[in-house]
N, C-alpha and C positions, 0 to 999 in steps of 0.2 A: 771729255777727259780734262779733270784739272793742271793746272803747273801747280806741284808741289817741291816744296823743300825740304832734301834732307838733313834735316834739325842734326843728325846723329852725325859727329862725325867718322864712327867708323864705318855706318855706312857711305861716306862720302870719302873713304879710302879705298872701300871696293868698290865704290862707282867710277873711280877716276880712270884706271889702267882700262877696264873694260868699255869707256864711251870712246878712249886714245885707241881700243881695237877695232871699235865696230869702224870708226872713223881711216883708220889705215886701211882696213878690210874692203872699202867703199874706194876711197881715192887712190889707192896705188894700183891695183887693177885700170881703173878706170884714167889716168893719169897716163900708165902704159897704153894701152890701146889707143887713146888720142894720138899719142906719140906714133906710136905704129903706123896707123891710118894718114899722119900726115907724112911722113916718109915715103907713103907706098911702095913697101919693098917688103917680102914676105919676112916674119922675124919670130922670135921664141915666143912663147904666151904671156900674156901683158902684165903679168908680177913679175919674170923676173927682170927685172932690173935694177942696176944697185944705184943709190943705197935705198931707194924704197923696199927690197924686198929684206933688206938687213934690218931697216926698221919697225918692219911689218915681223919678223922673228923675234925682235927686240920687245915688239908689243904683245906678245904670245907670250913671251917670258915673266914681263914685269904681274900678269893678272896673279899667278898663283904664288909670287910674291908677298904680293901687296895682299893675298888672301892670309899667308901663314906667319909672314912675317911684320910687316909695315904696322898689320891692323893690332899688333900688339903694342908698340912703344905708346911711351907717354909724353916723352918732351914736346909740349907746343910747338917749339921751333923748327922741331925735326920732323914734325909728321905733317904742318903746311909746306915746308919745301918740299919732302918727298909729292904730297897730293901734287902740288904744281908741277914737278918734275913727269909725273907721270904722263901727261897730258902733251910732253915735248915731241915725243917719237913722231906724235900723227902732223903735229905744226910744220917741222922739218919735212916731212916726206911730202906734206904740199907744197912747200916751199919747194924742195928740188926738182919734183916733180914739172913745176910751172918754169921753175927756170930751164932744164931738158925740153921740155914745151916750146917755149922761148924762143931756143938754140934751134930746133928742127924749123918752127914756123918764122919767123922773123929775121931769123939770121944772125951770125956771131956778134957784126958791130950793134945791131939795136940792142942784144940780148949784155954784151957788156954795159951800154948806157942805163939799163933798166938794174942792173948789178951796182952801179954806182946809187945810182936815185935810189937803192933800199940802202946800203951802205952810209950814205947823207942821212937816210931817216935815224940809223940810228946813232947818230952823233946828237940827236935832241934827248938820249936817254938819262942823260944825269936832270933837265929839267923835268923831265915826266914823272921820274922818280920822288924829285924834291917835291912836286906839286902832291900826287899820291901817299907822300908821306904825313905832310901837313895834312890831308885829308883825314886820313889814319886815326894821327893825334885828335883831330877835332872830334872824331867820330868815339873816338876813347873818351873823350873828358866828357864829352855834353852832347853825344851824336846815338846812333844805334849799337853803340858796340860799348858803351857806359858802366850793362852790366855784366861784360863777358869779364874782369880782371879781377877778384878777390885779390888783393893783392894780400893781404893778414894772410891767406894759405897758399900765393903763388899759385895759383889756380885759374886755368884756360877754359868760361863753358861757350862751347862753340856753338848752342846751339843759335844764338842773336847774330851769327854773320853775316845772314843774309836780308835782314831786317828791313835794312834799308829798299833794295832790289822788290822786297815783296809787298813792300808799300804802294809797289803801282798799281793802279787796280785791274788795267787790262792784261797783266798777268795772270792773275788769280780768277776771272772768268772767260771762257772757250769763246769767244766771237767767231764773225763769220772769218775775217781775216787769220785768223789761227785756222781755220777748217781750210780754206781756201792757197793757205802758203803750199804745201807739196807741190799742188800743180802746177803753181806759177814758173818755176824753172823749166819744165818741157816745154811749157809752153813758148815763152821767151827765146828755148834755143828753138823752134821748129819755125817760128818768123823773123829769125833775125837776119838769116840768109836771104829772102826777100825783100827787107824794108833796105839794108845795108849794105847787103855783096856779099861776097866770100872775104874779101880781105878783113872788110874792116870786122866781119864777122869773127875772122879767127883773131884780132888783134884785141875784141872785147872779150872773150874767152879767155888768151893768155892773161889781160889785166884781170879779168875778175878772181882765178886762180891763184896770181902772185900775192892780189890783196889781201887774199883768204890766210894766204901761207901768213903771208910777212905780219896779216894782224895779230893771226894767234903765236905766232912764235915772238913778238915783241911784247904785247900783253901779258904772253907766261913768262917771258924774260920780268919785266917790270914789276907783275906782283910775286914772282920769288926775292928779288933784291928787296921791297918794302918789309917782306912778311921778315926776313932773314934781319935786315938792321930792327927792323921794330921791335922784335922779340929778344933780338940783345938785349936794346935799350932798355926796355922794361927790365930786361934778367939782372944788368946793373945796375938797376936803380935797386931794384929789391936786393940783389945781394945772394941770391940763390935761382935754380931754375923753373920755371913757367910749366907746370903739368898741366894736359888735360883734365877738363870733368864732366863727364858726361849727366846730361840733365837727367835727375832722379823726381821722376813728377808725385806730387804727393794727394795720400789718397784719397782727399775731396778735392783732385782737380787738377789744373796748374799750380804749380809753383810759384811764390809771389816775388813780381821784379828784384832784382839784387841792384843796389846804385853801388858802384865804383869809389873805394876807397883810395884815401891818397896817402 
């Protein structure tokens, strides 16, 4: 099976709420029940708990949304905030999740110290931002994303976003390591009790969980603030709003490169 990209971005508006549900579907069940288990005390069945189970409705919601309504707009700016939005519900409910986690396995004081140390992390957000931005800009003038701005039609084609990402080339063919990643996690958790103990076993469990949380909910923070000022910026430079446009391929082939007007 290859990794491909979806070029389109409306299908990458109905991709987004639906991988934020298989993703809640997976981890709040499973988030609940750790919790449970380390508790040992008998308790309601492992979704409900809030606010993972409000997020987990939240994510139920947003699919036939973003089916009837999202995938119709056209402002650029409006329809990568929303995609980036959508993808929130599941970041947050591992995040809460791990910190509930946290609070049952570790205890109040360590789980406030770990509350702070993500709290520090995101006090570096206005430089991750600047740095992200500059990137942006470079990747606009003379990077992978050169020919996404007709700027003479205010015109957004999304399909060169991923340009960059798909330059690696061990993406784009199936190695052994791609076949081999699923199992590696069961595996990891059924000897770590052994090689480590129980403690320090549950104490790399809640770290790998908070990681999980805090990375995607800091990187969907980070690129909605980019995508949100960057799409200004352009709208005022132009003078009018940034529409999508969907690549229309022509019919001997692809389409040939578009370079970025200034």
């Amino acid at each position: 099976m290859r990794f491909t990209n979806p070029r389109s971005i409306r299908r990458r508006i109905k991709f987004a709420p639906l991988i934020s549900l298989a993703a809640l579907t997976i981890f709040v069940p499973l988030l609940g029940a750790m919790n449970s288990a380390a508790t040992q005390v008998p308790s309601p069945p492992a979704i409900v708990w809030r606010p993972g189970s409000d997020l987990w409705v939240l994510g139920v919601c947003l699919v036939p949304l973003y089916f009837l309504w999202v995938a119709k707009l056209k402002r650029a700016v409006v329809v990568y905030s929303l995609i980036t939005v959508s993808l929130f519900p599941a970041a947050l409910a591992i995040l809460a999740g791990a910190l509930r986690l946290s609070l049952t396995i570790l205890g109040e004081r360590s789980s406030v110290i770990l509350a702070l140390g993500l709290l520090l992390g995101l006090g570096t957000l206005p430089l991750v931002v600047r740095h992200r931005r500059e990137r942006h800009q470079s990747a606009l003038m003379e990077g992978h994303l050169r020919r996404s701005l007709d700027a003479d039609r205010a015109m957004w084609d999304a399909q060169y976003d991923h340009d960059e990402a798909m330059s690696v080339q061990w993406l784009k063919r199936p190695g052994c390591l791609i076949r081999i990643l699923p199992w590696v996690g069961p595996a990891i958790g059924m000897r770590l009790a052994d090689i480590v103990g129980r403690r320090t076993t549950e104490l790399i469990i809640v770290a790998c969980f908070l990681f999980i949380g805090y990375a995607f909910a800091l990187s969907g923070l980070v690129q909605a603030i980019v995508q949100l000022l960057e799409f200004r910026r352009l709208e005022l430079e132009l003078g009018r709003p940034i529409m999508l446009a969907e690549a229309m391929p022509s019919p001997g082939g692809d389409s040939p490169p578009r370079e970025r007007r200034s």
